[in-house]
MARBA-3410 file (N, C-alpha, C, O; in Angstrom, 1 decimal):
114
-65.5,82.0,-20.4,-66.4,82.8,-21.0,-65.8,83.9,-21.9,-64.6,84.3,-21.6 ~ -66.7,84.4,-23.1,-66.0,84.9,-23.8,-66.2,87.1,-22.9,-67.1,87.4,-22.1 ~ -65.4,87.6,-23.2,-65.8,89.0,-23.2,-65.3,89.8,-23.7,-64.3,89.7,-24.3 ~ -66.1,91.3,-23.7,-66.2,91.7,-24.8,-64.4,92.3,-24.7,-63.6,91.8,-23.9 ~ -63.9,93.5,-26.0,-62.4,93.8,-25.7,-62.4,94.7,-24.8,-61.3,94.8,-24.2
-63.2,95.5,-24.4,-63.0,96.5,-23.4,-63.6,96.1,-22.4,-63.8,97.0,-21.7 ~ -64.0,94.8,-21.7,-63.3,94.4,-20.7,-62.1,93.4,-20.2,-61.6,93.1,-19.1 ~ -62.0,93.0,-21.6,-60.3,92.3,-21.1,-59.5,93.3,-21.1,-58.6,93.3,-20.2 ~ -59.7,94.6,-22.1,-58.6,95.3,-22.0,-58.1,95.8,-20.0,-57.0,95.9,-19.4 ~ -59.6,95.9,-19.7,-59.6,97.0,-18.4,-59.4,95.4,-17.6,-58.9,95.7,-16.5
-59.4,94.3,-17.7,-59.1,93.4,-16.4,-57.8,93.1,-17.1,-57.0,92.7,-16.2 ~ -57.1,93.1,-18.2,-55.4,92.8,-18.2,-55.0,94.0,-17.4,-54.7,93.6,-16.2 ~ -55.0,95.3,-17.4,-54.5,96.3,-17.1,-55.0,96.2,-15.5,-54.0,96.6,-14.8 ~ -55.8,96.0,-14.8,-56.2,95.7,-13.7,-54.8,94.2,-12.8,-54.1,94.2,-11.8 ~ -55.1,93.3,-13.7,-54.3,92.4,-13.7,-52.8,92.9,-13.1,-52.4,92.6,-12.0
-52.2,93.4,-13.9,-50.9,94.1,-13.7,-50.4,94.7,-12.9,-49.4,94.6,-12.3 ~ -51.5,95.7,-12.9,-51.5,96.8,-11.4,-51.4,95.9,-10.2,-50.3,95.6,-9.7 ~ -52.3,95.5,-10.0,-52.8,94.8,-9.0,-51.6,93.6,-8.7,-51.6,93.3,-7.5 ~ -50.8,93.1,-9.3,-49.5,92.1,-9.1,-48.6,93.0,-8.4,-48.0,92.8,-7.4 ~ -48.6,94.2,-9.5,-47.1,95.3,-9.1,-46.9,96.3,-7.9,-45.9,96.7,-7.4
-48.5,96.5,-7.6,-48.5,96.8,-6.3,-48.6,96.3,-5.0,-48.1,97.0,-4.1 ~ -49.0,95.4,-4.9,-48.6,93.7,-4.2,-47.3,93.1,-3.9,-46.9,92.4,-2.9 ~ -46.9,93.4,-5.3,-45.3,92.6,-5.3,-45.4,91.2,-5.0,-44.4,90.6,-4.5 ~ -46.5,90.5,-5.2,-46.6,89.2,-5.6,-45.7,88.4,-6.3,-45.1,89.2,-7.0 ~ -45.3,87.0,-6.3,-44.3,86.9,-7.5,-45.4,85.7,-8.0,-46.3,85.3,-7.2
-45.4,85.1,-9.4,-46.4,84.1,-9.9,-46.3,83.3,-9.1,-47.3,82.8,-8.5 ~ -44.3,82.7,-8.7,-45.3,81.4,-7.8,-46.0,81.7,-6.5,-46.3,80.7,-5.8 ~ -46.1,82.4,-6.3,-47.0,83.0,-4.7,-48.4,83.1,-5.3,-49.4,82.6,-4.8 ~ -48.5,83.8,-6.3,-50.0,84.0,-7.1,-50.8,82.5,-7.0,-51.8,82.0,-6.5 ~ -49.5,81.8,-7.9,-49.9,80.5,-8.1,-50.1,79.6,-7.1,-50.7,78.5,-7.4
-49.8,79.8,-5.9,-50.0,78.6,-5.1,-50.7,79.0,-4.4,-51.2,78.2,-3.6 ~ -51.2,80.4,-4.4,-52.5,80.6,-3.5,-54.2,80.5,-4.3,-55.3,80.4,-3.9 ~ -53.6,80.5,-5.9,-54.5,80.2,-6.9,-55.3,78.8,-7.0,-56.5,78.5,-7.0 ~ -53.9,77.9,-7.1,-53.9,76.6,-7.3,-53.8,76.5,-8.7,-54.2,75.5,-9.3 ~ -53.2,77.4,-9.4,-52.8,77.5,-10.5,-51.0,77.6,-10.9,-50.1,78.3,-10.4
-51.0,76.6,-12.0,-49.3,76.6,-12.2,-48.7,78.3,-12.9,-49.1,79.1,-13.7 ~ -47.8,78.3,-12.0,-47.2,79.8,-12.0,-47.0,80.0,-13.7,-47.1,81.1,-14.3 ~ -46.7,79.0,-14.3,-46.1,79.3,-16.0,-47.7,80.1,-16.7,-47.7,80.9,-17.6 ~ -48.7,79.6,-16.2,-50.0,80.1,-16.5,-50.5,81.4,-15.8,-51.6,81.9,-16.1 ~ -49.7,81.9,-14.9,-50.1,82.9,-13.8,-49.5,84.3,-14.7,-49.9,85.4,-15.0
-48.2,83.6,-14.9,-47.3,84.5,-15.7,-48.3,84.6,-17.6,-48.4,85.7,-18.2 ~ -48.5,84.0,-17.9,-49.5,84.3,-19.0,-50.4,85.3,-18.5,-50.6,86.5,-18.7 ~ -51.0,84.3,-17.4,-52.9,85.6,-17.4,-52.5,87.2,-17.0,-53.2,88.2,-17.3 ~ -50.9,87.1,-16.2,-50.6,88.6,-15.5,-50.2,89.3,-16.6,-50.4,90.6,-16.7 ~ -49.7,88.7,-17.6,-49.2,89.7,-19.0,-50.0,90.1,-19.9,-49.7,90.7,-20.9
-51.7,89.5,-19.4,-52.6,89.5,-20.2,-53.2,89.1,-21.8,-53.9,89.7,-22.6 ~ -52.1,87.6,-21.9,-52.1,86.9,-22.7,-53.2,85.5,-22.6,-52.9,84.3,-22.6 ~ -54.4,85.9,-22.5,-56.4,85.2,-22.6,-56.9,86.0,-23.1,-56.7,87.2,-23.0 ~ -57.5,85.4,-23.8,-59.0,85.4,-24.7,-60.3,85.6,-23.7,-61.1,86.5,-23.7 ~ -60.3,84.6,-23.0,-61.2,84.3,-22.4,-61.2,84.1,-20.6,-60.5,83.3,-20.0
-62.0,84.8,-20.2,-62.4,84.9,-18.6,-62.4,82.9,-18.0,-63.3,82.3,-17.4 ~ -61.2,82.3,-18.3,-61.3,81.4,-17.7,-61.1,81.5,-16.3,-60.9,82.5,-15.7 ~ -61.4,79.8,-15.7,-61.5,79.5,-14.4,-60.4,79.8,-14.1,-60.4,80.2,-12.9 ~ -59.0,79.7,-14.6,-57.8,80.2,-14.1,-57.6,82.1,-13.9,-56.7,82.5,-13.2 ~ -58.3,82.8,-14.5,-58.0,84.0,-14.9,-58.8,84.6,-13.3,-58.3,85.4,-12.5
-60.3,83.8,-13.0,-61.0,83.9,-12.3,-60.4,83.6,-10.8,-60.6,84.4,-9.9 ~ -59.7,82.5,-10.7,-58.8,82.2,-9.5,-57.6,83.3,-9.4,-57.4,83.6,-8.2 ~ -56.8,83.8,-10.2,-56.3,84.4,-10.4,-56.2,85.9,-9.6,-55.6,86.5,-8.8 ~ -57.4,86.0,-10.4,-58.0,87.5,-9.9,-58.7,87.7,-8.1,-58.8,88.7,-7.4 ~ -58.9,86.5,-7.9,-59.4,86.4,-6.9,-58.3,86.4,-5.5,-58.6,86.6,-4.3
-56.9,86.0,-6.0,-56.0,86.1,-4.9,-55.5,87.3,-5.2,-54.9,87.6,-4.2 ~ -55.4,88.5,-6.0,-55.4,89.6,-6.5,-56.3,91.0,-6.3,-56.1,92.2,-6.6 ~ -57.7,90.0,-5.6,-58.5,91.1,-5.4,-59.3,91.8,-6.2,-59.8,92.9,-5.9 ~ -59.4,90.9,-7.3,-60.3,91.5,-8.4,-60.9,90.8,-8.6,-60.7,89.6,-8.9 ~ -62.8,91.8,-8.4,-63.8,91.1,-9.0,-64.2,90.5,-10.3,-64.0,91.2,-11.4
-64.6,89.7,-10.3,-64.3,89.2,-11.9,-66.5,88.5,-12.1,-67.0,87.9,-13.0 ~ -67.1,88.9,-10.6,-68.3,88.1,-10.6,-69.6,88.5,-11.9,-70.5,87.7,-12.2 ~ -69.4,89.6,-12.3,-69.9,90.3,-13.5,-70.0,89.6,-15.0,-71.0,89.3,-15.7 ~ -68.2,89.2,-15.1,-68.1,88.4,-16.1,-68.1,87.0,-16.1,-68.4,86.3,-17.0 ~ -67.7,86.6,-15.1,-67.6,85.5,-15.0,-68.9,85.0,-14.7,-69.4,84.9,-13.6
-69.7,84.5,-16.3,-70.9,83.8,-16.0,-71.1,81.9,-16.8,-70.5,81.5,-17.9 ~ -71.8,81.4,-16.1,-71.4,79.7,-16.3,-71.8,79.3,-17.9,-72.8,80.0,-18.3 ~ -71.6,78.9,-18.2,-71.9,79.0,-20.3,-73.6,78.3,-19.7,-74.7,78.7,-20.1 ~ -73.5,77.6,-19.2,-74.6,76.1,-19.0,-76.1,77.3,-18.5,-77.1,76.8,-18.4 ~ -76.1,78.4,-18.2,-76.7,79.5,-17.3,-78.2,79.3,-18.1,-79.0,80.0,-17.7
-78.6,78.5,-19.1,-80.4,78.6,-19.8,-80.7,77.4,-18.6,-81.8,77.5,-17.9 ~ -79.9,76.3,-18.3,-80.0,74.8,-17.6,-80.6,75.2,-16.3,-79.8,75.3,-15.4 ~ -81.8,75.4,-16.0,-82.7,75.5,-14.8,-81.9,74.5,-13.8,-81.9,74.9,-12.6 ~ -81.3,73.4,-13.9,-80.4,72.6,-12.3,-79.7,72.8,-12.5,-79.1,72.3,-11.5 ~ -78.9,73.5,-13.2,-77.3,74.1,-13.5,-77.8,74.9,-12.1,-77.9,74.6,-10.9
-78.3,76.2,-13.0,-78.7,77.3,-11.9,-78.8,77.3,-10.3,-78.3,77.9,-9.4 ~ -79.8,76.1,-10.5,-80.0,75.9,-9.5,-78.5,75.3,-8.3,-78.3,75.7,-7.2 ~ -77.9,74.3,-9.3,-76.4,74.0,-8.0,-75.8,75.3,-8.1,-75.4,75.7,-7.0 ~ -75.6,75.8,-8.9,-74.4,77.2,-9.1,-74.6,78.1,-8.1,-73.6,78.6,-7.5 ~ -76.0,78.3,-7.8,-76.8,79.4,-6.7,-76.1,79.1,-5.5,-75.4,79.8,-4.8
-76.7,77.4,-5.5,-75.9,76.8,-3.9,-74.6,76.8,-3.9,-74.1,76.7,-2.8 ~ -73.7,76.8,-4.9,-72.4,76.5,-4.8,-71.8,77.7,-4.2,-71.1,77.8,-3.2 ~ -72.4,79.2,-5.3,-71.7,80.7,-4.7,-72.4,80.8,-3.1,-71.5,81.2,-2.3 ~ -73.6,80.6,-2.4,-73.8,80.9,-1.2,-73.1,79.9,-0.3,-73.4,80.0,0.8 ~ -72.3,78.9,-0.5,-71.3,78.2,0.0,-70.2,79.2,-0.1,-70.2,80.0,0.9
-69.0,79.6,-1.2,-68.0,79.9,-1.4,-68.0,81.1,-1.1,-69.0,81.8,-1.3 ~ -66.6,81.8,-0.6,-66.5,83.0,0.4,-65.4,83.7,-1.1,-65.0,84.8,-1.0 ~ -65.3,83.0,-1.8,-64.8,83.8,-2.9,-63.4,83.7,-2.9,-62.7,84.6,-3.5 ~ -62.8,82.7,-2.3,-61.3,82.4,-2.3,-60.8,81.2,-2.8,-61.5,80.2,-2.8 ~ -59.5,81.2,-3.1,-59.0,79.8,-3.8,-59.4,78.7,-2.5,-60.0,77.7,-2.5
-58.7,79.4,-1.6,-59.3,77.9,-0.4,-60.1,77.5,0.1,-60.1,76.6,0.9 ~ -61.3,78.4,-0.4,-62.7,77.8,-0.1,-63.3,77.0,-1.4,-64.1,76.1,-1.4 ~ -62.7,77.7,-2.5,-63.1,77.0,-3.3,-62.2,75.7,-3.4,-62.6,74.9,-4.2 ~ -61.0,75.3,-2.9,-60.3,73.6,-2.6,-61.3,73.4,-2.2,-62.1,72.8,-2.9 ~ -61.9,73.8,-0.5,-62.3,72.7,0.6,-63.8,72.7,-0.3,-63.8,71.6,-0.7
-65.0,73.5,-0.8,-65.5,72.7,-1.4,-65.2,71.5,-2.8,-66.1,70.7,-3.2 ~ -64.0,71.8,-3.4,-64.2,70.8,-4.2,-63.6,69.3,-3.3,-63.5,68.3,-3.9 ~ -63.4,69.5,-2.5,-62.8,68.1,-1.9,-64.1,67.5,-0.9,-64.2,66.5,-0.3 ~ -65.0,68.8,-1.1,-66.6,67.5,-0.5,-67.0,67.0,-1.4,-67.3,65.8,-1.6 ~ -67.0,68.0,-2.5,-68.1,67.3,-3.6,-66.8,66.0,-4.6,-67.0,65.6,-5.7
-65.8,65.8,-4.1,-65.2,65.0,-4.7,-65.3,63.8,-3.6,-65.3,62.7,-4.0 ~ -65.6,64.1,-2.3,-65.7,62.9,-1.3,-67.3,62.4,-1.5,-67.7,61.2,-1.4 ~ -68.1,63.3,-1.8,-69.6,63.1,-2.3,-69.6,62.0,-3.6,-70.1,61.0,-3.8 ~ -68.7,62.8,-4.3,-68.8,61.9,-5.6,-68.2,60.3,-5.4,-68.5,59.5,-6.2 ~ -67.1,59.9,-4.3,-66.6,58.5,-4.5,-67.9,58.3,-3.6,-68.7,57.8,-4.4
-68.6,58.5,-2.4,-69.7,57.5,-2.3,-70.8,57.5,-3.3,-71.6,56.6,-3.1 ~ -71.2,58.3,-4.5,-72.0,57.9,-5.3,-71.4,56.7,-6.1,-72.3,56.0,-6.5 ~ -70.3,56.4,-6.4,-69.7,55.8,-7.6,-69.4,54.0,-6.7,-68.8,53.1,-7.3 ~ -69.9,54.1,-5.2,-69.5,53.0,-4.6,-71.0,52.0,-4.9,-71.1,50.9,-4.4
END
């Protein structure tokens, strides 16, 4: 999603803090993200455009809310809405909850396709 500059400005600068006080290193970011560290090291130097799904994972092992901005493009689609609703009152707002649901709805999806 796109946002506006004065909130990327304030989540790069959030971004940074939040690494340097932690003392995180990317690949630690990255593997609690599920994001490759060479991209971790981008989003931490605050090199995006855009509130991607990586920036959003990112922030989330970092402790920054990102739920404000981070809105789904598809958001007019009345059944969009509708799974997105069920999806956030499933997810606890972490990289590893968000694996273990994608690994139902990926075990859901091979018995549809059988």
């Amino acid at each position: 999603m796109k946002a506006t500059a004065a909130q990327l400005m304030t989540l790069r600068k959030d971004l940074d803090s939040a690494r340097i006080s932690q003392g995180r290193t990317n690949a630690e970011i990255g593997r609690l993200a599920g994001v490759d560290p060479s991209q971790v090291s981008r989003i931490c130097r605050g090199r995006f455009k855009r509130i991607s799904y990586n920036v959003v994972q990112v922030c989330s092992v970092l402790g920054i809310k990102t739920e404000t901005v981070a809105l789904s493009p598809r958001s007019n689609d009345v059944s969009w809405r509708k799974l997105e609703a069920s999806l956030r009152k499933l997810w606890d707002d972490t990289p590893q909850g968000a694996a273990k649901i994608s690994r139902v709805l990926e075990t859901i999806g091979n018995f549809k396709e059988r």
